[in-house]
C-alpha positions, 0 to 999 in steps of 0.5 A: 348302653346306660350313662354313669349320671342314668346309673347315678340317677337310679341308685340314689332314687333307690335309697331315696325310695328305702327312706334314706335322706337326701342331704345337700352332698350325701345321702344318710340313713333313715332317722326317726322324726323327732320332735323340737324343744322350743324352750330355746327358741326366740322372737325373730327381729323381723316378724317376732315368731319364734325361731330356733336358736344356733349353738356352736363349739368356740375356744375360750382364751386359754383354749378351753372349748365351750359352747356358744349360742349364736346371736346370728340367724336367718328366719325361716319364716319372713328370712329376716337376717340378724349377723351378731358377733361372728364366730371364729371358726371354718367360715371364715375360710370361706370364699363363697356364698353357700346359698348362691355362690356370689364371691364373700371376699372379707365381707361376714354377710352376703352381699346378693342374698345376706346370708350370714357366713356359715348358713345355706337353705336346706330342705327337711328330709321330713316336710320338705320345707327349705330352712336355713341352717348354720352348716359351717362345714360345707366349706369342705363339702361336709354336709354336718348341720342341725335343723329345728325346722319351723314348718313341721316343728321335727329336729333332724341332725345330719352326721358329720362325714369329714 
C-alpha cells in the first residue's frame, strides 16, 4: 500500500514534467518566459549592479489607491538590503521571517537574516536561481509575488490564489 505523501510526491513530479511551475505553495500553469524591461531598474547600494525595482498598491489619505515604488530591496546579487519607508499593508501582520521563520515581533527587518518584511527568496521557474521577491501575501500562504530575475533576465508573474 502507497503512502499519501508517495502519492503527492508523484502527481506533483507529473505536472512539474508537463512544464507547470512549482511556486513556494502551489503549482501554476506553464507560462511563457518573458523578457524584463530594465528601464526601471537601479543601482544596488552594496555592489551598484542593477536591480529590479518593487511597486505596490498604498492608499492615498482620503483613500484613493495609487501605485508606489518601493525604495526597500534585497540584492539578488551581493544580498545587500535597503529597508526604506515601510509600507502599510499585510506584512505588517506578519509574525514571522518568511526566509527563515525567526520570530519579527514590532521589528520591520529580520534580526537573523535582514530580510525586510514582506520578501522571501524564491526560485525562478525558468533558470532556477533563488531571488528575492517582495511576497507580502504569503502571511496567508498566498504565493502572489513578480519576479525580474536577475540571473537569466525572464519576468515571471505568480497569480494571486487568495
Amino acid at each position: 500500500m502507497t503512502r499519501l505523501g508517495d502519492r503527492v510526491k508523484g502527481w506533483t513530479s507529473r505536472f512539474l514534467r508537463r512544464g507547470f511551475h512549482k511556486l513556494p505553495g502551489t503549482l501554476q500553469s506553464p507560462t511563457k518566459r518573458q523578457p524584463v524591461d530594465k528601464t526601471n531598474w537601479h543601482a544596488c547600494g552594496g555592489c551598484r549592479r542593477p536591480i529590479p525595482r518593487y511597486e505596490t498598491r498604498s492608499r492615498l489619505p482620503d483613500g484613493t489607491p495609487q501605485m508606489v515604488t518601493m525604495d526597500t530591496y534585497v540584492c539578488p546579487f551581493c544580498g545587500y538590503v535597503h529597508v526604506g519607508k515601510p509600507v502599510d499593508r499585510e506584512e505588517t501582520r506578519q509574525p514571522n521571517c518568511h526566509e527563515c521563520n525567526a520570530l519579527l515581533g514590532e521589528g520591520y527587518q529580520c534580526s537573523k537574516c535582514a530580510l525586510p518584511k514582506g520578501w522571501m527568496r524564491v526560485a525562478c521557474p525558468y533558470c532556477g536561481s533563488r531571488q528575492p521577491v517582495y511576497a507580502p501575501h504569503w502571511v496567508i500562504h498566498c504565493d502572489t509575488f513578480t519576479l525580474e530575475c536577475a540571473a537569466c533576465e525572464s519576468r515571471f508573474v505568480s497569480l494571486c490564489i487568495c
